[in-house]
Structure formats: C-alpha cells, structure tokens
C-alpha positions in Angstrom: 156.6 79.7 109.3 155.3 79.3 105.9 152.7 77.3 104.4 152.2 76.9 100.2 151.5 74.5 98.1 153.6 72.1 97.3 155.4 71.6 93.6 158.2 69.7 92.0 160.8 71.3 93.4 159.5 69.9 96.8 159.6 66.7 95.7 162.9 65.8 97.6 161.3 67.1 101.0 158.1 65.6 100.6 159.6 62.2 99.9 161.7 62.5 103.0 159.2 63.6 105.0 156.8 60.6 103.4 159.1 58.1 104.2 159.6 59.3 108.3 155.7 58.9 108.1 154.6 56.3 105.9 157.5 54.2 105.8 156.8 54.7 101.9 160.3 55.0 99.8 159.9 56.7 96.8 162.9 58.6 94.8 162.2 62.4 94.5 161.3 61.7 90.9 158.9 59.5 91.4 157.4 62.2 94.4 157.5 64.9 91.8 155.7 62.7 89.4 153.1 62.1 91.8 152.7 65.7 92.7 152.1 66.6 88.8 149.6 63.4 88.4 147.6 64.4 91.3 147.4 68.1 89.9 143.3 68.7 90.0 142.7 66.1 92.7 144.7 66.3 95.6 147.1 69.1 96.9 149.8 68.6 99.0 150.8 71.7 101.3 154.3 72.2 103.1 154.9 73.9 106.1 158.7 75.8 106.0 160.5 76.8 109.3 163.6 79.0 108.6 163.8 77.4 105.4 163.3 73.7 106.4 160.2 71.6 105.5 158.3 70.7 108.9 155.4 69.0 107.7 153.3 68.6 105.1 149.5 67.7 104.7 147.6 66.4 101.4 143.8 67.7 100.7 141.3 66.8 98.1 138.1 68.3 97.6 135.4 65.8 96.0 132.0 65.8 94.5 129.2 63.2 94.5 126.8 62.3 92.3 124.2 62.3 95.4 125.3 65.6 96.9 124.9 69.1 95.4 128.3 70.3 97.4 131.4 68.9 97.2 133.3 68.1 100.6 136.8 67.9 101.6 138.9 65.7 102.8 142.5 65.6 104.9 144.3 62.5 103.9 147.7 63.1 104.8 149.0 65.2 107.6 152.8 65.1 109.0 155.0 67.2 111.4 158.4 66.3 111.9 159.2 65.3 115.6 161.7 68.5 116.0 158.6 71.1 114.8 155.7 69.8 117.0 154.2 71.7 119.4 155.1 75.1 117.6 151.9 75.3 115.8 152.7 73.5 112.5 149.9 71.3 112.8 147.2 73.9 112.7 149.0 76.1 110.1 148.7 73.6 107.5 145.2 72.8 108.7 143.6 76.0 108.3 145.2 76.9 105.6 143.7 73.4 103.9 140.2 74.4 105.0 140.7 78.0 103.2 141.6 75.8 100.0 138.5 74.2 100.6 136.3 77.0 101.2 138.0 78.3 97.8 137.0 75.5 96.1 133.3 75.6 97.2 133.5 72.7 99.7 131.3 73.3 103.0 132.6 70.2 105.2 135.8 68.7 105.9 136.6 65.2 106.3 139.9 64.2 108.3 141.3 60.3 107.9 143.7 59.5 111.1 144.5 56.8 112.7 142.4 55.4 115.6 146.0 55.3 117.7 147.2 58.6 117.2 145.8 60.5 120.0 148.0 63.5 119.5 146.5 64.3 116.0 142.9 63.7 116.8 144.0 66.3 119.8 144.6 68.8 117.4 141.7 68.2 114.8 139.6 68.2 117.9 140.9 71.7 119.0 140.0 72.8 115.6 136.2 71.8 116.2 136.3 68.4 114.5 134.3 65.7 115.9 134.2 61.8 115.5 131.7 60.6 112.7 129.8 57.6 113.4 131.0 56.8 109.4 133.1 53.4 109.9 136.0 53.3 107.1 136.2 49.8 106.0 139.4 48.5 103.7 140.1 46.1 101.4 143.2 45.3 99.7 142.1 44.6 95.8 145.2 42.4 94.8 
C-alpha cells in the first residue's frame, strides 16, 4: 500500500471514489480543478493497492485569530468496500497527522458522521475521543 498526496492526475480516481461516498458527481476535470483551487488549504491524500486507488482522505490545517497554534482537521475520509479491513483507514490517517505535525499543527480535528460507527471505531483506535463541540449547519441559499 501506498499513500501520497493527491494531484491532477488523480483526478479521475478521486471523482470516482467521491461519487461512491458522497453521492457528489463531478467530471474529472472539474475534480482536478478542485484539487489545484484547494492547493494551500486542503490536501487530499490517496491510498494505492497494487496500483488501484482504495481510499482517499482530505486534511486542512487552520489558524485562528484567538489561538497561537493552528489545528487540523479530517474532513473527508473514504475506503472502498473491497479494501476495508486491510488497514487503509489508518494508513491515510497517520500519514494526515505527520502532514499536520509538518505543518505545525498540535491537535487534530476529525468530522464523521454520528451513524458511522465503523469510522469512529477506527479514529477511536487511533486515540481520538468525542468533543463535547456540537457542529451546527445551515444551508446559506
């Protein structure tokens, strides 16, 4: 297995792999595009098994104006049914933590759904805990 970070020529993998999770349909063009517009604020990382993309997470690392350290935060992470439970999971999220780290954050931040018990399984043997943070949304159309 092999993790990197992800660039254009990705861009067909990742928007396959977005649509299985998301249900989000976007043309590998308009993936790539979004890879090269995110450059600076969010990284998407892809996990390769014997040459085919397995998963893929997205990280950001942010600063505040009311804290001296930036922190990081997990806001995509996908395995494809056929690699789970080979350790896919946990390759892409330690090797989004050492991006952190490398980019000075100290804390990690991961957004899942309150449903999917089989990720918060993994995050949890990776010594993540539940917050007492509440995320509230609102759509602003």
């Amino acid at each position: 297995m092999h993790i990197r970070v992800a660039t254009s020529q990705d861009a067909a993998a990742l928007a396959a792999m977005n649509q299985e999770f998301n249900e989000v349909n976007q043309t590998p063009e308009q993936m790539a595009a979004q890879i090269e517009a995110a450059r600076g604020h969010e990284t998407a990382l892809i996990a390769d098994m014997d040459g085919v993309a397995a998963g893929f997470a997205c990280v950001r690392v942010l600063r505040c104006v009311c804290y001296a350290e930036p922190y990081a935060e997990v806001t995509e992470m996908y395995v494809r049914l056929a690699h789970r439970r080979k350790g896919v999971g946990r390759a892409l999220m330690l090797f989004a933590e050492q991006l952190a780290r490398e980019a000075g954050a100290h804390e990690m931040k991961v957004l899942t759904g309150a449903d999917n018990a089989q990720g918060q399984g993994l995050y949890r043997s990776l010594g993540y805990a539940v917050d007492d943070e509440l995320l509230l949304l609102k759509p602003l159309s």
